[in-house]
VODOKE-565204 format. One record per residue (C-alpha): residue in three letters; x, y, z; residue number from 1. Coordinates in steps of 0.001 Angstrom, whole numbers. Last residue first. Layout:
<rs>
<aa ALA; u X; v Y; w Z; i NUM> .
...
</rs>
This chain:
<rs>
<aa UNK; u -23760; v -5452; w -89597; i 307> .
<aa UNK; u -19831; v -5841; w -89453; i 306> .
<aa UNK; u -19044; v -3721; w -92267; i 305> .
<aa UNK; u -20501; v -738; w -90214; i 304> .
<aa UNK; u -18548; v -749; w -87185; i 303> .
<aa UNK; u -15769; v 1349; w -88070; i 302> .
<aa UNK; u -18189; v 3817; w -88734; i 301> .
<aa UNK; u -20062; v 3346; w -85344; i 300> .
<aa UNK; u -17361; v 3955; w -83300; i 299> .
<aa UNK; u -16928; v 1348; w -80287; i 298> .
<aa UNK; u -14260; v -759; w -81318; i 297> .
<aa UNK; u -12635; v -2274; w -77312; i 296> .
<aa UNK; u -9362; v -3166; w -77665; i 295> .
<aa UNK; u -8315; v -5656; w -75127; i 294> .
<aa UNK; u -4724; v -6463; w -74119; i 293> .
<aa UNK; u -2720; v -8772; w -72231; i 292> .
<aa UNK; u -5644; v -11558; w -72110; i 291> .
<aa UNK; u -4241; v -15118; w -70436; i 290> .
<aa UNK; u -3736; v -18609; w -72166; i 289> .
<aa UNK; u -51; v -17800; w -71927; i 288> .
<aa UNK; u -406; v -14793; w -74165; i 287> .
<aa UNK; u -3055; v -12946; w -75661; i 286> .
<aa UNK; u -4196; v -10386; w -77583; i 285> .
<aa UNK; u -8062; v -8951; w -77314; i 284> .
<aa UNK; u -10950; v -8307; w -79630; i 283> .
<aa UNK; u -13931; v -6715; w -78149; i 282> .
<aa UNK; u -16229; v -5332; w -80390; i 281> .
<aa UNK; u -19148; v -3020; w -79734; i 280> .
<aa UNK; u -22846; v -1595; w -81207; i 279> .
<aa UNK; u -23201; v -4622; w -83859; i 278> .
<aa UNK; u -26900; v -3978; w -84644; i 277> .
<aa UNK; u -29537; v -6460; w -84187; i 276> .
<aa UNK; u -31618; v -4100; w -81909; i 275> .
<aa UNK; u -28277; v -4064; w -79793; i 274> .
<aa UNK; u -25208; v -6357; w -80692; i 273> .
<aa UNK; u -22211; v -6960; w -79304; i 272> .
<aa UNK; u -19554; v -8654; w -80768; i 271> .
<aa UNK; u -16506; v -10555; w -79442; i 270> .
<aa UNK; u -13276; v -11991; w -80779; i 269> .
<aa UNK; u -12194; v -14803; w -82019; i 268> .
<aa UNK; u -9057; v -14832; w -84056; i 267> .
<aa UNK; u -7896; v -14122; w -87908; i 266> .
<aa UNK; u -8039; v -9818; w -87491; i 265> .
<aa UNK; u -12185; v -10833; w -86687; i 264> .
<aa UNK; u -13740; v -14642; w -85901; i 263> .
<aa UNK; u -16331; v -14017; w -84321; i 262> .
<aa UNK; u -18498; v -14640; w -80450; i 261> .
<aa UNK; u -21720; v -13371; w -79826; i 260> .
<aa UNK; u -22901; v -11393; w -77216; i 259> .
<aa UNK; u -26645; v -9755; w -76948; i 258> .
<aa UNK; u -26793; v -6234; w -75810; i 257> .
<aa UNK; u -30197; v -5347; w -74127; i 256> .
<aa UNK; u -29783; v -6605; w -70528; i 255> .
<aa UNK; u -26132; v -6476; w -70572; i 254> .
<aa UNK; u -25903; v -2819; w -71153; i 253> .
<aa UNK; u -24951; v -1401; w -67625; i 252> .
<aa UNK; u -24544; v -4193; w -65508; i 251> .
<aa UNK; u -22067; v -5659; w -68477; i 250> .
<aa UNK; u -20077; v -1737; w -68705; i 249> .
<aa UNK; u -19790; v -1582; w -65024; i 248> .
<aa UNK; u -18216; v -5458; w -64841; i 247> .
<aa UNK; u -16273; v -4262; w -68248; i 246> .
<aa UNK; u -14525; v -1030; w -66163; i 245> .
<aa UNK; u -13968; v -2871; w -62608; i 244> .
<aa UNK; u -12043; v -5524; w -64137; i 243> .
<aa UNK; u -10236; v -3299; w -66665; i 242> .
<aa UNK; u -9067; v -1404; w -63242; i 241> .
<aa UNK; u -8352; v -4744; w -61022; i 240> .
<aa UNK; u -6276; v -5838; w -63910; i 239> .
<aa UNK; u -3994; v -3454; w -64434; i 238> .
<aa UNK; u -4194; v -104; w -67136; i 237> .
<aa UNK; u -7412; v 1527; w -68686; i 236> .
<aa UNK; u -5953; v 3795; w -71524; i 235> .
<aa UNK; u -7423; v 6815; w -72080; i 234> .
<aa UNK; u -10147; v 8288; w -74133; i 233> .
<aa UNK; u -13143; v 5399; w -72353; i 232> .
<aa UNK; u -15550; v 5510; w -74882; i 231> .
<aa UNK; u -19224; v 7233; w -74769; i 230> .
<aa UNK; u -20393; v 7564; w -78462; i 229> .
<aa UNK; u -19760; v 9934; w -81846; i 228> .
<aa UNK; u -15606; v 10832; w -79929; i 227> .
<aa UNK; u -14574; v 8565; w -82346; i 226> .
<aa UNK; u -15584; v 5685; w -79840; i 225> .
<aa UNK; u -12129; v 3492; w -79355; i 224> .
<aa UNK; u -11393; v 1862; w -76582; i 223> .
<aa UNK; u -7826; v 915; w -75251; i 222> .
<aa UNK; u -7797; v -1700; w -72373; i 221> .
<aa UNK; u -4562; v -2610; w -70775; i 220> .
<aa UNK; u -3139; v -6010; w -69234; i 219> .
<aa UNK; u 196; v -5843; w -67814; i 218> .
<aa UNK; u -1212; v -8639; w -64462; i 217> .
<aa UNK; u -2437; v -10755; w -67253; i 216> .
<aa UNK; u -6568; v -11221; w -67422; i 215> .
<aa UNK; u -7877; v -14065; w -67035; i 214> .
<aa UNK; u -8223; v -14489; w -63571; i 213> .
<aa UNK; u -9085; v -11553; w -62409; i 212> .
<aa UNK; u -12537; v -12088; w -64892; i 211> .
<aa UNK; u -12789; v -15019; w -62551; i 210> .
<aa UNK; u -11899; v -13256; w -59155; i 209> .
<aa UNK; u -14804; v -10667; w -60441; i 208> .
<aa UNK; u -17608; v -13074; w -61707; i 207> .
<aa UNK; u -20190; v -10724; w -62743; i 206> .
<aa UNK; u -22351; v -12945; w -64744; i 205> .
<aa UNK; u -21634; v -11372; w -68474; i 204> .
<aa UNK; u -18141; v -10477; w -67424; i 203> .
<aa UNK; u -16720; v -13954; w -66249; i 202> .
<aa UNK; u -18547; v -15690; w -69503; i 201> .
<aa UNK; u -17108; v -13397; w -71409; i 200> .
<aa UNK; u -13606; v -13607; w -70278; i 199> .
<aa UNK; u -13494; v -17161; w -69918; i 198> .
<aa UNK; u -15148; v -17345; w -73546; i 197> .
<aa UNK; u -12188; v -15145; w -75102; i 196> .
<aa UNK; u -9463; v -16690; w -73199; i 195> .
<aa UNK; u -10762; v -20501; w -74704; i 194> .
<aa UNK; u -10854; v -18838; w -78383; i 193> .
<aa UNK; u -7072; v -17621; w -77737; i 192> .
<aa UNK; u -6525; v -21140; w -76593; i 191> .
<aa UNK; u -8103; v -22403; w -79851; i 190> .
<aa UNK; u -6723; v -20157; w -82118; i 189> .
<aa UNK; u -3065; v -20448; w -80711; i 188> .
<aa UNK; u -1633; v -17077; w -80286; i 187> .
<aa UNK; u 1214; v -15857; w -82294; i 186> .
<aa UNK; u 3910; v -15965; w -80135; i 185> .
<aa UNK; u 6669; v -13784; w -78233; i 184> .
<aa UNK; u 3763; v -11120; w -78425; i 183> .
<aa UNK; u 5332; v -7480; w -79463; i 182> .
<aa UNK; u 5015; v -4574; w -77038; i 181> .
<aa UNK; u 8643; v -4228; w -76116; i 180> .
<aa UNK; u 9874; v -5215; w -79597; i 179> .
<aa UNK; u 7639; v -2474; w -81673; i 178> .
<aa UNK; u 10558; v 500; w -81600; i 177> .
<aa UNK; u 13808; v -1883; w -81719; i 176> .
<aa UNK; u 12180; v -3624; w -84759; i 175> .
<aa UNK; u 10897; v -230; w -86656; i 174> .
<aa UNK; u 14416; v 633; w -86277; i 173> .
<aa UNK; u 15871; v -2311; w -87940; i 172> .
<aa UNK; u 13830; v -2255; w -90637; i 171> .
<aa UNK; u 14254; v 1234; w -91209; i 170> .
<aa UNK; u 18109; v 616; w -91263; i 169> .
<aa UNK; u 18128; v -2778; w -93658; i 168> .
<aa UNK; u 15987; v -339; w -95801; i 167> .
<aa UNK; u 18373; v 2622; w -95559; i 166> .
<aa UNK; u 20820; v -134; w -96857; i 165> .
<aa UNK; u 18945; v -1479; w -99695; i 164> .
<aa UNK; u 18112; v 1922; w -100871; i 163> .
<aa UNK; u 15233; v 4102; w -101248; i 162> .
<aa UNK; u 12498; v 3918; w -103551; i 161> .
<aa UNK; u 10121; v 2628; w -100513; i 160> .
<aa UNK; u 8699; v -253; w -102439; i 159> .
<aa UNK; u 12195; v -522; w -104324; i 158> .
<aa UNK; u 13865; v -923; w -101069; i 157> .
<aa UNK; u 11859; v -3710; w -99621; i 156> .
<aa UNK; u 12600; v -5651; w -102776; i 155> .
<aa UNK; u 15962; v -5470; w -102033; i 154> .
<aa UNK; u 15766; v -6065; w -98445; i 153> .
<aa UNK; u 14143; v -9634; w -99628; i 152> .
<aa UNK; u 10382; v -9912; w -98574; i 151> .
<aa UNK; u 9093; v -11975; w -96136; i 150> .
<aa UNK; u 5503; v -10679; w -95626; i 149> .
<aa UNK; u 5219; v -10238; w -91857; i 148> .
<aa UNK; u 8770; v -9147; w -91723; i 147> .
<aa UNK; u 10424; v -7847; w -94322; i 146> .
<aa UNK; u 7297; v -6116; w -95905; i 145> .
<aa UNK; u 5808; v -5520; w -92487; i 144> .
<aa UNK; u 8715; v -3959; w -91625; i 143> .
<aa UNK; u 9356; v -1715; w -94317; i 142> .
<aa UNK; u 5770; v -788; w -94981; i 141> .
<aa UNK; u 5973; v 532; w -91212; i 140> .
<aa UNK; u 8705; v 1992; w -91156; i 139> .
<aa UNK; u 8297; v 4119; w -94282; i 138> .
<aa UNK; u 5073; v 5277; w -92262; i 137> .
<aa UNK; u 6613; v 6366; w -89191; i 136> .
<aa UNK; u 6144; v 3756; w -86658; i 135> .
<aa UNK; u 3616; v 3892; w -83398; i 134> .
<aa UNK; u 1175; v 3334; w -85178; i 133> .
<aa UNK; u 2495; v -485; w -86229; i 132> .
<aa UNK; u 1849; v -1291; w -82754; i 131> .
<aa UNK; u -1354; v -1192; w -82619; i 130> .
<aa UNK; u -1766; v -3056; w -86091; i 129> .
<aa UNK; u 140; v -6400; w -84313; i 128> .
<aa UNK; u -2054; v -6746; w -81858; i 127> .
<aa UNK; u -5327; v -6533; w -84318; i 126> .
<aa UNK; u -3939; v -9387; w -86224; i 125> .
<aa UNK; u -3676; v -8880; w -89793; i 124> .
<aa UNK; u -1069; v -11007; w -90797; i 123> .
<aa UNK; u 8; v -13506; w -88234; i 122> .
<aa UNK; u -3497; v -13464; w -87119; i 121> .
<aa UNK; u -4311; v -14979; w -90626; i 120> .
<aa UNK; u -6320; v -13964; w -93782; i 119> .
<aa UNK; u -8111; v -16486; w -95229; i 118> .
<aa UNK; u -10785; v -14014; w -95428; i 117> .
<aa UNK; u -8827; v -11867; w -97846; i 116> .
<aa UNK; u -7698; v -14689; w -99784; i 115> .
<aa UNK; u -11657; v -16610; w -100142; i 114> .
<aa UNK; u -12958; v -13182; w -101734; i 113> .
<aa UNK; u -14710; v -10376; w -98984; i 112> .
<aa UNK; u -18002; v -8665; w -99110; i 111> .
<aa UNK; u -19629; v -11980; w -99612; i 110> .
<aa UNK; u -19454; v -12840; w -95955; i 109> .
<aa UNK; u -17101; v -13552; w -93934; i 108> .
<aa UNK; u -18971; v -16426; w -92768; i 107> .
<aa UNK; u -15512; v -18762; w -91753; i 106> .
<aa UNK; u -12515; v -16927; w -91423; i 105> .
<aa UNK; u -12058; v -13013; w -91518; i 104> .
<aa UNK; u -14267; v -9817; w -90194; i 103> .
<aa UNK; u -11962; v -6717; w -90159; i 102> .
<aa UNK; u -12190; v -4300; w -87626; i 101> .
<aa UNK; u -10975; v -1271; w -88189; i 100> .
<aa UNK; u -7589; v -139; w -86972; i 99> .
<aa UNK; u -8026; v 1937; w -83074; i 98> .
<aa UNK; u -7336; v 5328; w -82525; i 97> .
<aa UNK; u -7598; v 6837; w -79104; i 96> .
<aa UNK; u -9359; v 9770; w -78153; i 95> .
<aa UNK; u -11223; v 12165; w -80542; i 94> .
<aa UNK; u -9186; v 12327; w -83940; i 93> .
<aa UNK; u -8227; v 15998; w -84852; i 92> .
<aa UNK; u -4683; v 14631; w -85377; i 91> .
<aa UNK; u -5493; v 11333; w -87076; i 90> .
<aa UNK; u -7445; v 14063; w -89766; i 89> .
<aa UNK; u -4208; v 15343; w -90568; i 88> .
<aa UNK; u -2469; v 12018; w -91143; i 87> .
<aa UNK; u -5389; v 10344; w -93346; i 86> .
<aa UNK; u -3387; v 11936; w -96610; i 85> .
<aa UNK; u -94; v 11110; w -95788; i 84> .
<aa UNK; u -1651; v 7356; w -94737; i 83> .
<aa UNK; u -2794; v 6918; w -98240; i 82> .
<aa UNK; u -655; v 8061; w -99866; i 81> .
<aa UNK; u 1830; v 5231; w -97513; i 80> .
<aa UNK; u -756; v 2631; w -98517; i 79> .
<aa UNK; u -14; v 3031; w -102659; i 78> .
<aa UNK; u 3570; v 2921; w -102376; i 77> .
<aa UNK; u 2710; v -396; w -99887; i 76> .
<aa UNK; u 226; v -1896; w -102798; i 75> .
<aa UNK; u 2666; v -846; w -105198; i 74> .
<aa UNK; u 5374; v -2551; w -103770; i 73> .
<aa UNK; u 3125; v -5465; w -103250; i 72> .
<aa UNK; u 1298; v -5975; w -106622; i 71> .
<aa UNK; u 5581; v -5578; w -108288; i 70> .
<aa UNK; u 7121; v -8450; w -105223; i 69> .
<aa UNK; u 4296; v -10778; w -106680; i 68> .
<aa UNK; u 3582; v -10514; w -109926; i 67> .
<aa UNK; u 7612; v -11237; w -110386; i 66> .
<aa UNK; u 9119; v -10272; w -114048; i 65> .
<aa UNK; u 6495; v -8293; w -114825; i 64> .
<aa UNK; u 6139; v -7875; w -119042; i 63> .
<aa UNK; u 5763; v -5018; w -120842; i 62> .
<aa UNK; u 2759; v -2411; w -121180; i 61> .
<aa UNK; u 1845; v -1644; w -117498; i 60> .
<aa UNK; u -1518; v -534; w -117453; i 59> .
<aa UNK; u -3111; v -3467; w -115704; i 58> .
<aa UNK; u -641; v -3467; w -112949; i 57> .
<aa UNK; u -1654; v 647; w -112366; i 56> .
<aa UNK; u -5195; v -556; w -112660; i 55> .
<aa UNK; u -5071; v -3121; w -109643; i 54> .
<aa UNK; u -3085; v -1258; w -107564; i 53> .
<aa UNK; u -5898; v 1474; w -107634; i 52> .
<aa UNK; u -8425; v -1094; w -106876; i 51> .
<aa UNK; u -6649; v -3071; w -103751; i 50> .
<aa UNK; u -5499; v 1100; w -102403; i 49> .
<aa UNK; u -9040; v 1662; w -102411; i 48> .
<aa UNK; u -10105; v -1576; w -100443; i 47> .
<aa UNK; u -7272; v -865; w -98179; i 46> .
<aa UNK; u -8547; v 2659; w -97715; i 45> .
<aa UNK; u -12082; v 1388; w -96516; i 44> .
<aa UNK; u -10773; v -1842; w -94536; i 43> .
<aa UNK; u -8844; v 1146; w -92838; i 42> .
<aa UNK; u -5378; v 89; w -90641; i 41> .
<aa UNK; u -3479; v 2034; w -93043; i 40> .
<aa UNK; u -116; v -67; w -93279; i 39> .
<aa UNK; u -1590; v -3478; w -92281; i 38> .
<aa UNK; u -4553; v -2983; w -94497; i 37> .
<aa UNK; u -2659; v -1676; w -97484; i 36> .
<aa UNK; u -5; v -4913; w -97038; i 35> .
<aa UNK; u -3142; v -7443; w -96455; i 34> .
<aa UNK; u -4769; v -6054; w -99645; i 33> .
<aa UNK; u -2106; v -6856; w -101737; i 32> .
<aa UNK; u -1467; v -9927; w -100298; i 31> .
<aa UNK; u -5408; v -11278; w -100505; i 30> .
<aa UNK; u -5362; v -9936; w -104247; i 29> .
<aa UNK; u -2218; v -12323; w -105039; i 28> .
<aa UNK; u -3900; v -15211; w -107263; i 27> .
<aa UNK; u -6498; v -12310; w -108606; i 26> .
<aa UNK; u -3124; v -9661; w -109724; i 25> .
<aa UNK; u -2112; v -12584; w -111359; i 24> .
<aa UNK; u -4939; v -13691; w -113025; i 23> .
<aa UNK; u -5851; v -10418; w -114442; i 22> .
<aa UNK; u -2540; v -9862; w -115500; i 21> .
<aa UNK; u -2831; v -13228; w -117555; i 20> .
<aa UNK; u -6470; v -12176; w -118983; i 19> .
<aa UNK; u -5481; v -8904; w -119872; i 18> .
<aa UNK; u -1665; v -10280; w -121643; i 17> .
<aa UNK; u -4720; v -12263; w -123631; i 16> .
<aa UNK; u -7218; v -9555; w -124640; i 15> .
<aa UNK; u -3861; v -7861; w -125676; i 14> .
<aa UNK; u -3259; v -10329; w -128269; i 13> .
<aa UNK; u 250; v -11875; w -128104; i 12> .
<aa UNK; u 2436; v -10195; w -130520; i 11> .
<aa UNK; u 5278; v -10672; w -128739; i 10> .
<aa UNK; u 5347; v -13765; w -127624; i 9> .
<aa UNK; u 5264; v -14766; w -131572; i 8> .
<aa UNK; u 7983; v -12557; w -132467; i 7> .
<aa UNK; u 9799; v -14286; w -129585; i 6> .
<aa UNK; u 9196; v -17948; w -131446; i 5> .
<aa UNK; u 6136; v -20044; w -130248; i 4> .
<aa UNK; u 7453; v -23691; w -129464; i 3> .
<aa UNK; u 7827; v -26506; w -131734; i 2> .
<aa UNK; u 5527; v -29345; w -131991; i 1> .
</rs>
């Protein structure tokens, strides 16, 4: 049987070039939203960036060469708006800034597709989002196109309409900017998992050389309340001082906050909830089986997805 002539191609029904973009843009929706999330640190303005990618691919008349490299330069086109427009209200911010928390792996709920809860530390981790504030937003997109996402320099450079070598340059300055914070690893899941419970356990029953323990003699604590509920609006640096600040906050609340442990940024983390309401999160990087950082989500907006 002979194959459909160009003419033929070409007069394929719309309904059907619908369906096919339809499929693409559904085979790559957890990459699309992976690059907004990364860039924006918002579930909210990923999820806005996911839908307005979305209709800009479906309104392309011709053909797309590569689904792939076109859902993600828009996605990261679409991210940086975003970020331009969040900038002056990051100003007025009370305290530290933290990315949202974003519930992955298994009972994710039906708020998210398979992709998006798929989604692994490597991508999305909670680590990695920290430090991608402290780039400029064409670094950012750059990097974690090149180098979360594996993107050729090329194809960075037509997300950021610039050119391949101011790329290769934006690249390489968002690398010499995040090296001194970045982990030499990605955490193992079950070692970062094992971390997690030491650390609970050691807080919950006031176990100070235990908690000591644990935690890496760098380690900081960054909290994050929005200035809407009591937060720590500095850094807590060295162990003996993020000791002394969750052993207060576990006498304090631990007779009506129950513990649980989640899966949230692809590793486990902790939740508290009061009344049945997740109140804080405690998700933490690690290295060497030990906690380097913890980032304690206390606003209540950021915490709403999780309830």
């Amino acid at each position: 049987m002979a194959g459909r002539s160009h003419d033929d191609a070409a007069a394929e029904s719309p309904g059907s070039v619908e369906l096919n973009r339809e499929s693409d843009f559904l085979a790559h929706r957890g990459l699309v939203f992976a690059v907004a999330y990364d860039i924006t640190g918002t579930v909210t303005d990923a999820e806005d960036v996911v839908q307005e990618t979305y209709l800009r691919y479906a309104a392309v008349p011709g053909p797309v060469d590569n689904p792939r490299a076109y859902l993600a330069r828009t996605a990261a086109r679409q991210a940086l708006n975003a970020v331009r427009k969040a900038a002056r209200r990051r100003e007025d911010y009370v305290g530290d800034w933290l990315p949202e928390p974003l519930r992955t792996g298994p009972g994710s709920g039906e708020r998210f597709d398979p992709q998006i809860a798929a989604l692994t530390a490597a991508e999305v981790s909670t680590a990695m989002l920290v430090l991608m504030q402290k780039l400029s937003g064409p670094e950012r997109a750059a990097f974690l196109l090149r180098e979360v996402f594996g993107f050729d320099y090329s194809e960075v450079a037509a997300a950021l309409e610039s050119s391949e070598a101011a790329a290769r340059q934006l690249v390489h300055r968002a690398r010499e900017r995040v090296r001194a914070g970045t982990p030499r690893t990605v955490p193992d899941k079950n070692e970062h998992r094992a971390a997690v419970a030491r650390f609970l356990e050691a807080a919950m029953t006031g176990q100070v050389q235990a908690l000591l323990d644990v935690l890496a003699p760098d380690v900081v604590l960054v909290s994050d309340g929005g200035g809407k509920v009591t937060a720590a609006r500095k850094p807590v640096r060295g162990p003996e001082r993020v000791a002394a600040l969750l052993l207060g906050l576990a006498s304090k609340y631990s007779a009506g906050a129950v513990p649980e442990i989640i899966e949230l940024n692809g590793l486990p983390a902790v939740a508290f909830r009061e009344d049945g309401a997740v109140t804080t999160v405690f998700q933490a990087s690690t290295e060497d089986g030990r906690i380097s950082g913890v980032y304690a989500m206390r606003n209540p907006d950021k915490l709403l997805r999780l309830q």
